[in-house]
N, C-alpha and C positions, 0 to 999 in steps of 0.2 A: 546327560540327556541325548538322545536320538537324533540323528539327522533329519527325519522325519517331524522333528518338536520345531524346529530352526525353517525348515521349508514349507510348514505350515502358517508358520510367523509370516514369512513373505509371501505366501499365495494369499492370505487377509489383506494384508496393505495393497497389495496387487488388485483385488477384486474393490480395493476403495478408490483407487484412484482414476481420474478421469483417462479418456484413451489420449494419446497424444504428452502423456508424461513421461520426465525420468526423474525418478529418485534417487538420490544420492547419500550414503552415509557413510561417516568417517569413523575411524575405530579413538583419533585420539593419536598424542604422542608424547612423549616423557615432557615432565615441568621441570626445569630447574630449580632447586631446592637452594644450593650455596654455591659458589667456588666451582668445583669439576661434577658436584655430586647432585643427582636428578631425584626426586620423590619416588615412589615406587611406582611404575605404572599402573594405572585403573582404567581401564577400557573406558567407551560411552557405552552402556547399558542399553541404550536403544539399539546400537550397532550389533552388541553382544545377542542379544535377543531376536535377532537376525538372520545370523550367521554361528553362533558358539562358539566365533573365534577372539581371543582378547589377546592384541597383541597390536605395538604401534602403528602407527602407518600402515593401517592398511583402510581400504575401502571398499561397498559396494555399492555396485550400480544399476536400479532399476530399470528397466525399461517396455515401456507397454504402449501400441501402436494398433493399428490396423492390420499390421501383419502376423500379431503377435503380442506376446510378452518375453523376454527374456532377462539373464539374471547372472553377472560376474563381478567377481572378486577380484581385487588388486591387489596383489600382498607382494612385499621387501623379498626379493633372490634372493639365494643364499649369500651368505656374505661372511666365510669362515672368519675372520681377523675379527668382526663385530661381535659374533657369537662365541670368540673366546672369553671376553670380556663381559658378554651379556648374558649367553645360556642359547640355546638354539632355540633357530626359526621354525614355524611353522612351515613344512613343504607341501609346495602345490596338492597333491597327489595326497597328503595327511587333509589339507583342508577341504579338498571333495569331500572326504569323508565324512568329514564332522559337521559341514555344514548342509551335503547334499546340492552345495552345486555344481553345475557339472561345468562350467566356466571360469578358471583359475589362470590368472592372466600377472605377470611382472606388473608393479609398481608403474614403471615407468609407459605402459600401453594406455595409462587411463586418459591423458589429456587427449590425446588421437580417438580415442573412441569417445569422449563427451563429443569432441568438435560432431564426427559421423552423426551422431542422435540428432543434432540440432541443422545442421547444414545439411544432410542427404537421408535421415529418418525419418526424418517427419512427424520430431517432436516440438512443442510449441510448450510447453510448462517445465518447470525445473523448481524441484520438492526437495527440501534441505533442513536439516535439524537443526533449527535456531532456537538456540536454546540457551535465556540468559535471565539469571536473577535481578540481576543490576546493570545498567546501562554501562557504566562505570569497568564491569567487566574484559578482560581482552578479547578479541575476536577469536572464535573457535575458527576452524577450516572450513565452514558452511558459510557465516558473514565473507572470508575470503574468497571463497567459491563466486559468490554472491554478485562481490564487484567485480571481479573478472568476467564474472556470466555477463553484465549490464553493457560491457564494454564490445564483448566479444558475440552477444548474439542478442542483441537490442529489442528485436521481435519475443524474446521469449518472457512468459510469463513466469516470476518469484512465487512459490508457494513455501507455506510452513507444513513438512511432516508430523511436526511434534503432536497437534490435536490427535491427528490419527495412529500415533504411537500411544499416545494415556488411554485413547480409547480401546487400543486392543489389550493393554496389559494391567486391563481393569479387571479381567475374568483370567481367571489362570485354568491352565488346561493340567490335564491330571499326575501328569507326572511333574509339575510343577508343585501341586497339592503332596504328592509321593515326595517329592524334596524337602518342602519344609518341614512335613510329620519327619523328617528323618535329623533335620537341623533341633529339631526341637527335643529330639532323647540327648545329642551330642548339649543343648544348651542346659538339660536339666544337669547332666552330669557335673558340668561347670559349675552350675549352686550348688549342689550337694558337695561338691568339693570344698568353697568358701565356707558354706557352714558348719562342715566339720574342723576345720583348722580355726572355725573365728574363737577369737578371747581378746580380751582388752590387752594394750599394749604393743597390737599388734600396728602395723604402716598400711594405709589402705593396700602399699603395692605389692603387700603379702597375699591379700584375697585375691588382687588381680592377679597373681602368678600362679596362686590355686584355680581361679576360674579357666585361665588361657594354656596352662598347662594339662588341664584336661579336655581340653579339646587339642593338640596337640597329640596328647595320646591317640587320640582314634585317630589323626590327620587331615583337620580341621581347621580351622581357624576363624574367627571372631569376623561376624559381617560387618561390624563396625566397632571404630572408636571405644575400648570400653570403657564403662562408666564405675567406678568404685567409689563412693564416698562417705563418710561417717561424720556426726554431730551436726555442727554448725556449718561442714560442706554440704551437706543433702539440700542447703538452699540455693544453691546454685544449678542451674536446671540439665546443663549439661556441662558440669565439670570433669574436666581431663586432669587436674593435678593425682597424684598419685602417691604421696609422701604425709597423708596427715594421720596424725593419733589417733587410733581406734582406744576411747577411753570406756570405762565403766557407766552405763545407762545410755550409749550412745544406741541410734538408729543404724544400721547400716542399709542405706540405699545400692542398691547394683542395677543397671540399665545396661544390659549384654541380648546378645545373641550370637548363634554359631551360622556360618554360611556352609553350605552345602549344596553341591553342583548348580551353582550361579545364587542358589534361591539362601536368602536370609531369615531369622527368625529376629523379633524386639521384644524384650521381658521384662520386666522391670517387677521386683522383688525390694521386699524391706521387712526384717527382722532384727531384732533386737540382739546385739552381743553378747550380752547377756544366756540367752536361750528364753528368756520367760520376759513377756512384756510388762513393762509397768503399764500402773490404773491410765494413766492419760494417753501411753502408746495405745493401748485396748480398745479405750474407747472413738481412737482417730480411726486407726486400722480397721475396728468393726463397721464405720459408717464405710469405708473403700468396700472392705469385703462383700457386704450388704448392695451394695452400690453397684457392683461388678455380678453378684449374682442375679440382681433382677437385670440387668438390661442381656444376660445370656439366656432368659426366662422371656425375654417378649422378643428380640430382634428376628427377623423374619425377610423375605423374598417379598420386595414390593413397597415396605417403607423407604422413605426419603433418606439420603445419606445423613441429613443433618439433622436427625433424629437422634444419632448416636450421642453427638456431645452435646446437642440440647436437653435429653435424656439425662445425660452423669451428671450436668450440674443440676438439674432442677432434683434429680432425686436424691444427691448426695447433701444439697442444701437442706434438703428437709430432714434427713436423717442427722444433722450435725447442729439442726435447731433442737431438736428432737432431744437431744443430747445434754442442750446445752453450754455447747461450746460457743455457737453464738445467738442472737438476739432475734437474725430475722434472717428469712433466705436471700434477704439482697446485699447482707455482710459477706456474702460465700466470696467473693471476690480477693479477699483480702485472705483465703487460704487456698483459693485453686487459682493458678497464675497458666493453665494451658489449656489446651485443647484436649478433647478424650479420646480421640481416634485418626489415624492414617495408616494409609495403607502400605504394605510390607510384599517382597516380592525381589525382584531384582536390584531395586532398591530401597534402601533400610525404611524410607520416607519415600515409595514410590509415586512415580511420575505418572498417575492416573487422574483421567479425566471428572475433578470432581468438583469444577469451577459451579457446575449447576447442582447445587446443595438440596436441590429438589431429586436429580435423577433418582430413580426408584434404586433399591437394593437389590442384586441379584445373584444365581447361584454360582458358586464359583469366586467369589469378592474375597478377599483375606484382607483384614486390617484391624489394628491395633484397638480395644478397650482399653481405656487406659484413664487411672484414677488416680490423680497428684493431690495429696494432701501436705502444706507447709504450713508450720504451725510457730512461728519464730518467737513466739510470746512461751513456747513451752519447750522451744529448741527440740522440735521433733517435727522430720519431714522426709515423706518417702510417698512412694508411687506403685501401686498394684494394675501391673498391664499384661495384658494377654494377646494373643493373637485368635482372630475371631473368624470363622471359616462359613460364608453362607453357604447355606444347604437349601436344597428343595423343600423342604419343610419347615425350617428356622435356620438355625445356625450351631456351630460346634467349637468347644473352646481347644483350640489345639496344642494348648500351655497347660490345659487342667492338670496334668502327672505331675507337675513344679510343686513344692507347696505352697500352698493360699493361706489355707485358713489358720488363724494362732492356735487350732488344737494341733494342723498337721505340722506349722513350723515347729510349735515347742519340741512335737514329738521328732521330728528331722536333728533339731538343735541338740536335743539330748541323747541320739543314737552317736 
């Protein structure tokens, strides 16, 4: 992405915020995993979406006034002995570039230039990414920011960024759209890979090494966690074991995507080991299939968000009364255990503004269709999801090349 994608990200938050703020975000920095050894870093994604830089410790620093707005970076000197060990740093002079700003400043200048904002700027609010599932949780560098600020400049007012970060990276701008069409040929590759090597016998973490090794080929790699499961694992909704028997009449479930310049795709695919479904897989997988093709047949610019998964279940319940599988559409409960849509982007379950289930639909949105059928009475459970792209005129499935339908998996499974 552009420096130009990254500068336009902060001239939006810039143009939200009242005069007299600065906002502040942290990139993040290594978790300890065990002993001497750290998790892999992962940026904060609001940072990332920023700046384009993912890398620890570092920060930026908004600032918007009466004089102005202005906009610098903190990032870790060089530090050869660290970077023997870790892999090199981002330099000043490389992060202008990629980020577009033109203020690149040592780590160590930031505390001295918050003090200026607040003591001789003539800022009075201070914006921070608090950002917490659970209370429970440890404090990020923003809650620490937080108490420090209370202490240190008493007059100034606490705000939360986060609303106004879900709110901008609700609409994704074009080359973000250009990224995931591009995540999405690397994610087909990936199935097509599992389905040519599946046959019973196999360990789910043979399809996983066919999916992730082709994305590896092109120089990819997996936006998240993947998901490989077969029989009696497909009931666990997001299972990470990796070592079970792929037997004869089994489902294979896979929930993968491929990441591509920050931006991720989420798929979720279920075909039979086999290659040919049995009568009972058919007729689950027809009500998904059926299910997923009408709501890419009415979604549209202007419906309410919670349209989407009020939609999958009232029309997959009737399609699976229909059927016969159950009784009445108020049994569906007891085969759809989620939700049928979230949105995808920077991250895999992104961080969009979608507390108000009424906001209308609009162009630009990407997020997940997504239809879980578990059927435990018949040890058959898989989930058909796509990624759903609003358009000015309705919407586009941006998964459709994957195969969907049991004429195209049979026909995939048997090439």
């Amino acid at each position: 992405m552009h420096a130009s994608f990254f500068k336009a990200n902060r001239e939006k938050l810039l143009a939200r915020l009242p005069e007299g703020s600065v906002a502040v975000l942290f990139a993040g920095d290594y978790i300890r995993k065990t002993a001497d050894e750290n998790f892999l870093f992962y940026g904060s994604r609001n940072f990332v979406y920023l700046t384009g830089i993912d890398q620890p410790k570092s920060i930026l620093l908004l600032r918007k006034t009466g004089a102005g707005v202005d906009e610098t970076l903190f990032l870790s000197p060089p530090n050869p002995q660290w970077e023997r060990w870790n892999g090199t740093l981002v330099g000043f002079d490389a992060a202008a570039g990629i980020s577009g700003c033109r203020s690149v400043r040592p780590l160590g200048d930031f505390d001295a230039a918050l003090d200026v904002c607040f003591t001789r700027g003539g800022a009075t609010q201070l914006w921070l990414d608090f950002d917490k599932l659970t209370r429970n949780e440890p404090d990020s560098d923003a809650f620490k920011l937080a108490r420090y600020a209370r202490g240190r400049f008493p007059h100034v007012v606490l705000q939360s960024v986060l609303p106004l970060m879900k709110n901008l990276r609700a609409i994704k701008a074009d080359c973000e759209i250009e990224a995931i069409r591009r995540a999405e040929v690397l994610t087909s590759k990936g199935i097509a890979a599992m389905m040519k090597i599946a046959k019973p016998g196999l360990r789910e973490y043979n399809l996983k090494a066919a999916f992730e090794g082709a994305l590896m080929d092109e120089g990819a790699l997996p936006a998240f966690p993947t998901i490989i499961s077969s029989g009696r694992n497909n009931f666990c909704i997001h299972y990470y074991g990796i070592d079970g028997l792929v037997a004869e009449g089994d489902m294979i479930l896979n929930d993968v995507g491929a990441r591509y310049d920050f931006i991720g795709t989420d798929v979720s695919r279920g075909w039979p080991v086999s290659g040919k479904f049995s009568d009972k897989q058919r007729i689950l997988y027809e009500c998904a299939y059926k299910t997923s093709e009408y709501l890419y047949s009415v979604i549209k610019p202007g419906l309410p968000h919670s349209f989407v998964d009020k939609t999958i279940k009232e029309y997959n319940a009737n399609l699976l009364k229909e059927a016969g599988v159950i009784s009445g559409v108020d049994e569906v409960s007891k085969l759809m255990w989620h939700g049928g849509a979230h949105h995808v982007g920077f991250d895999t379950h992104d961080v969009v503004d979608v507390t108000e289930l009424d906001r209308p639909l609009e162009p630009g949105m990407i997020f997940c269709v997504d239809i879980g059928i578990y059927h435990e009475d018949w040890g058959i459970g898989f989930r058909l999801e796509d990624n759903c792209l609003i358009t000015a005129a309705g919407c586009e499935n941006l998964s459709a090349a994957i195969p969907r339908s049991i004429e195209d998996i049979e026909a995939a499974m048997g090439r």
